[in-house]
C-alpha positions in Angstrom: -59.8 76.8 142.2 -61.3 74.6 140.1 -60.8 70.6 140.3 -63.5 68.9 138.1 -64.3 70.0 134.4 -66.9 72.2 136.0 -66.7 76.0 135.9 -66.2 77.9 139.3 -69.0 79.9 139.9 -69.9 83.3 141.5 -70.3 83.7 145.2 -72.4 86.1 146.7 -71.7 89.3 148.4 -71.7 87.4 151.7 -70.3 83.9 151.1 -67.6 86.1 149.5 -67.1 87.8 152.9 -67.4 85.1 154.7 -64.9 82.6 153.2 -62.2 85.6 153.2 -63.1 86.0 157.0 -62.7 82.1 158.2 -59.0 81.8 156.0 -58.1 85.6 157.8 -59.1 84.6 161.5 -57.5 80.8 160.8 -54.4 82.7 160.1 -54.4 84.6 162.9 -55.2 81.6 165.5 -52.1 79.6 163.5 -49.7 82.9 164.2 -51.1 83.2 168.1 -50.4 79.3 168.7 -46.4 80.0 168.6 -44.5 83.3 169.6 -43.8 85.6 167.0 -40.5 86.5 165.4 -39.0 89.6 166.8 -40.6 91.6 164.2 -43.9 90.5 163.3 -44.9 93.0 161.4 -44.9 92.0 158.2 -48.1 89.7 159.1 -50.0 91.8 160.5 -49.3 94.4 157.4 -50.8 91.6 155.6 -54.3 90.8 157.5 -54.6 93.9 157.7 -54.9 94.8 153.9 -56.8 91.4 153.7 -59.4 93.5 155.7 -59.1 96.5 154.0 -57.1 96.7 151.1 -54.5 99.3 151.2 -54.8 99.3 155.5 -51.7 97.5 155.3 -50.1 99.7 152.9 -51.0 102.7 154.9 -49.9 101.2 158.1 -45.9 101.0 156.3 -46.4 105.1 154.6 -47.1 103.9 151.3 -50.7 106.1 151.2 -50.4 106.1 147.6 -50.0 102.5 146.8 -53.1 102.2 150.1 -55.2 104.4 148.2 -55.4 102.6 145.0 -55.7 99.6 146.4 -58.8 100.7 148.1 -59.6 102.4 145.6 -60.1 99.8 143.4 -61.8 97.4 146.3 -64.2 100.2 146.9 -65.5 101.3 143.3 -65.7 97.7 142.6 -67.9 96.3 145.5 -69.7 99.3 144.8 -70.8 98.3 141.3 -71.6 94.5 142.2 -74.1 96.1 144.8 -75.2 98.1 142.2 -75.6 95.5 139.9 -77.0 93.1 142.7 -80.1 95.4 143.6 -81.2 95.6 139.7 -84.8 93.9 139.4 -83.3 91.2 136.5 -80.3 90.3 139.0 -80.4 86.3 139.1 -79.9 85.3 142.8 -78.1 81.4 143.7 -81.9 80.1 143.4 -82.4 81.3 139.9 -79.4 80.9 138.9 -78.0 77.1 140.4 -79.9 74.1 139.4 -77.9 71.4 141.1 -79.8 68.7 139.9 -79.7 69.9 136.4 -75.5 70.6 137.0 -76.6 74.2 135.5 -76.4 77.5 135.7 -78.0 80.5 133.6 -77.0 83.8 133.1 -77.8 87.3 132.3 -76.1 90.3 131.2 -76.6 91.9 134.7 -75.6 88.5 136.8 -72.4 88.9 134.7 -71.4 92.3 135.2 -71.8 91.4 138.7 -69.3 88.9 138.5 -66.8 90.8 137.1 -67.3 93.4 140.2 -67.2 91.0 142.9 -64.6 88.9 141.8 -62.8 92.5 141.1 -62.9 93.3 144.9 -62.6 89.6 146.5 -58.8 89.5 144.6 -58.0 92.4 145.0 -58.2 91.9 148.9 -56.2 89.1 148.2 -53.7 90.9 146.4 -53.2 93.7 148.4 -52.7 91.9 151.6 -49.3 89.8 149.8 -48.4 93.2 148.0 -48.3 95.1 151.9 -46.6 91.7 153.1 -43.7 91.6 150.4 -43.3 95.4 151.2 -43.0 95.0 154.4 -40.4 91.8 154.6 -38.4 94.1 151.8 -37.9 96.9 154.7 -37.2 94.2 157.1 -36.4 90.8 156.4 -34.3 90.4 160.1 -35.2 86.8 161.2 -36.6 85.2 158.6 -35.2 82.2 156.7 -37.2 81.8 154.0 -36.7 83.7 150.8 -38.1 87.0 150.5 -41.1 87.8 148.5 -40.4 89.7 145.2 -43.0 89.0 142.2 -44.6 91.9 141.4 -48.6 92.3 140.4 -47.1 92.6 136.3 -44.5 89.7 137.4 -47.9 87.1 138.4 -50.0 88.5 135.6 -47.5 87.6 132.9 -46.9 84.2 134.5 -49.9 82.3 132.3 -48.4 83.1 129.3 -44.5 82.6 129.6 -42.7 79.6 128.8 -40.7 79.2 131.6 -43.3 78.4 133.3 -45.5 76.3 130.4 -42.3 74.1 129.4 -42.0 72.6 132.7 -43.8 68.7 133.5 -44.9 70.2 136.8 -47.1 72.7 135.0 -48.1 71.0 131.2 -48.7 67.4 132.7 -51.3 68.4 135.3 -52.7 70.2 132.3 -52.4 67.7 129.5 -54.6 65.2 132.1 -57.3 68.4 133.0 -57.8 68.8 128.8 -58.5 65.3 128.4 -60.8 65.3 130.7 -62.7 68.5 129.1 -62.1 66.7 125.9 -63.6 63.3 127.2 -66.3 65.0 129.1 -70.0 64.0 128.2 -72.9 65.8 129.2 -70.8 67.8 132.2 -71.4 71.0 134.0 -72.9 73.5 131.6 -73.9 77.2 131.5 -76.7 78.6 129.4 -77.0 82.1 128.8 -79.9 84.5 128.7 -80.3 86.2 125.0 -78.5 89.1 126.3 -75.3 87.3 126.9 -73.5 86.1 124.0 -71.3 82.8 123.7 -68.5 85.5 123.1 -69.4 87.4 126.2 -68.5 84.1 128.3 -65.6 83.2 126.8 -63.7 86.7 127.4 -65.1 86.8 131.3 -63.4 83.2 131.3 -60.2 84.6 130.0 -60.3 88.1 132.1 -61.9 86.8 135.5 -59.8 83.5 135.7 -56.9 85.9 135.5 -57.9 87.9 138.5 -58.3 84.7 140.4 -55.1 82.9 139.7 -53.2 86.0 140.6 -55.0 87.3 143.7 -55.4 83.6 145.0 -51.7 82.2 144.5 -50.5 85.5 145.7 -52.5 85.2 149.3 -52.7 81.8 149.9 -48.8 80.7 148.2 -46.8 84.5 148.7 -48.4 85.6 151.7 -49.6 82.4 153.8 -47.8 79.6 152.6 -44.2 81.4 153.2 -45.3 83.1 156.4 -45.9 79.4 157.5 -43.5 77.9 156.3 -41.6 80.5 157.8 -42.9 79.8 161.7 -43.2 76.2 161.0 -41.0 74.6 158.9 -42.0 73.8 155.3 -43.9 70.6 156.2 -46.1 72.2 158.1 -46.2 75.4 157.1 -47.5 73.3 153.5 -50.2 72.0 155.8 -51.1 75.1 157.5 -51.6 77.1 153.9 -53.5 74.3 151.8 -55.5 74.0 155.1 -56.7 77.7 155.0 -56.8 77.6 151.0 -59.6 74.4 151.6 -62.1 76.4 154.2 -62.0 79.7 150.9 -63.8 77.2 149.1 -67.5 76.0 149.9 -67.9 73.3 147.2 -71.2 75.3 146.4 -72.0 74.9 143.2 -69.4 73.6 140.7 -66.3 75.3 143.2 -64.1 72.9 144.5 -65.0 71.5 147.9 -62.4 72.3 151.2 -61.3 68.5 151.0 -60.7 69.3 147.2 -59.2 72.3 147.7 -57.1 71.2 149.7 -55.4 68.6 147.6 -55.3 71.3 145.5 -53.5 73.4 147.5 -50.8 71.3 148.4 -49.7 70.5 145.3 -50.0 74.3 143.9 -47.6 75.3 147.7 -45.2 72.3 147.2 -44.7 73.7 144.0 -44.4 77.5 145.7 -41.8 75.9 148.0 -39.6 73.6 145.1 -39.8 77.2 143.4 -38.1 78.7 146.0 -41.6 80.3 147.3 -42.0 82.3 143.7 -45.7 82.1 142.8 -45.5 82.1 139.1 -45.8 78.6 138.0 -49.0 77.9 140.6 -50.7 81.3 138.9 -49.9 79.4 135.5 -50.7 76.6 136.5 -54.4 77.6 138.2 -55.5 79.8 135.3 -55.1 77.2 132.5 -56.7 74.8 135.2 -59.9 77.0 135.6 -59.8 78.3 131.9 -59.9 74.8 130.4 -63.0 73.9 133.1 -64.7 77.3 132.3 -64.5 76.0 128.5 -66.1 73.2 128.9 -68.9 74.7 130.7 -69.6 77.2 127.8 -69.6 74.7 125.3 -71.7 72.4 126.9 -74.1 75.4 127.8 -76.6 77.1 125.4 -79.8 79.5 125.4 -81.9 79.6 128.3 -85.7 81.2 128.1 -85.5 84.7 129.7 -88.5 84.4 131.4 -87.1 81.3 133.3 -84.4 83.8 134.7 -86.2 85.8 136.6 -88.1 86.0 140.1 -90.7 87.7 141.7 -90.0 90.3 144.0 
């Protein structure tokens, strides 16, 4: 999630890891701090595929569904390891100059992007995706509405007016394009002469996708309605923006947890006034991040090649 006109960087292999593994076990400690419904299932359906996407779709029968899931996961990471081991790969100290509020890139740094971001949502999505399946077998117990938006239902959701015509969604985005508008001298990214301005501009499009959807769907399907779920929607809001802060490092230009978190409760009060459908907050956090990641391209320009690369 993005907050400032700034666009949301890349994370590494093992930050990626990392920040999945604090919001998984920080789920699991909020579920073991009050009993579990009679049939829990659906949860653990759901950190499981956050672990290993398609586990959780395995665990229900659906090998299938599991398969392509992991699939996907799998051939991904394994191109972004690929692409991390090439000698021209730009690692967060070639590529990051905080004091600069830059970042370069190269055609391989890029690729790798795409990968990684690839796997990270797709985690993300597959653990909601085995946690709607599993409530829609069994719903006994619960009183909050029953997860239904499929992965075609959240990608269409950026571009349908149902979603764009309401103030919730067009006013928070009407205030982040003025800002990109009025920003001066602001986060930029210059690219190496094998990326083109064009190059940019459709991982913006294509990536931002990926993370609105895999994002809203954990954090909003999955976490905020389990939550919300055990502990009434109050806190069950908390709970989810909470876990939604610690994903995000700050590192970078990515929103901070504090940050995040604001972010976050806004995007699950919407979830919850929705009647927990995730649409509007994927709407909502694409255009967010798109708008940012434009203003980083067009403040950005060429960088020397020979700047981009280290010694190994």
């Amino acid at each position: 999630m993005k907050i400032r006109v700034k666009r949301k960087h890349r994370a590494t292999g093992t930050s990626l890891a990392s920040r999945g593994g604090l919001c998984v076990f920080v789920s699991c400690a909020c579920l073991a701090a009050r009993p579990a419904l009679a049939e829990p299932a659906a949860f653990w359906k759901g950190m499981a595929s956050a672990i290993l996407p398609g586990s959780g779709q395995a665990m229900a029968g659906d090998y299938g569904e599991g398969l392509a899931h992991f699939g996907v996961f799998g051939v991904s990471l394994y191109g972004a390891l690929r692409q991390r081991d090439r000698d021209d790969f730009l690692d967060e100290d070639a590529r990051y100059d905080e004091d600069e509020d830059r970042e370069v890139i190269n055609k391989t740094t890029l690729r790798y992007d795409y990968a990684a971001r690839l796997a990270f949502d797709t985690a993300l999505y597959s653990s909601y995706a085995a946690y709607r399946d599993a409530r829609q077998r069994d719903n006994a117990g619960y009183r909050t509405p029953l997860p239904r938006e499929s992965l075609a239902d959240l990608a269409r959701a950026p571009f349908s007016l149902r979603y764009l015509s309401r103030a919730t969604t067009f006013v928070p985005l009407l205030i982040q394009a003025a800002a990109v508008l009025a920003a001066d001298d602001g986060y930029r990214i210059d690219r190496a002469p094998d990326v083109s301005e064009g190059d940019l501009h459709l991982y913006n499009l294509v990536a931002n996708e990926m993370t609105a959807v895999g994002e809203e769907a954990f954090f909003r399907g999955f976490i905020n309605n389990e939550f919300s779920e055990r502990y009434g929607n109050r806190w069950g809001l908390a709970i989810s923006s909470v876990i939604f802060g610690l994903g995000h490092t700050g590192e970078g230009q990515t929103a901070n947890a504090v940050q995040a978190t604001a972010a976050g409760l806004y995007l699950g009060w919407l979830h919850q006034r929705n009647g927990f459908e995730a649409g509007e907050g994927v709407a909502l956090h694409y255009w967010i991040n798109v708008l940012a990641g434009l203003s980083a391209i067009r403040e950005g320009g060429r960088a020397q090649v020979l700047e981009l690369r280290l010694s190994f």
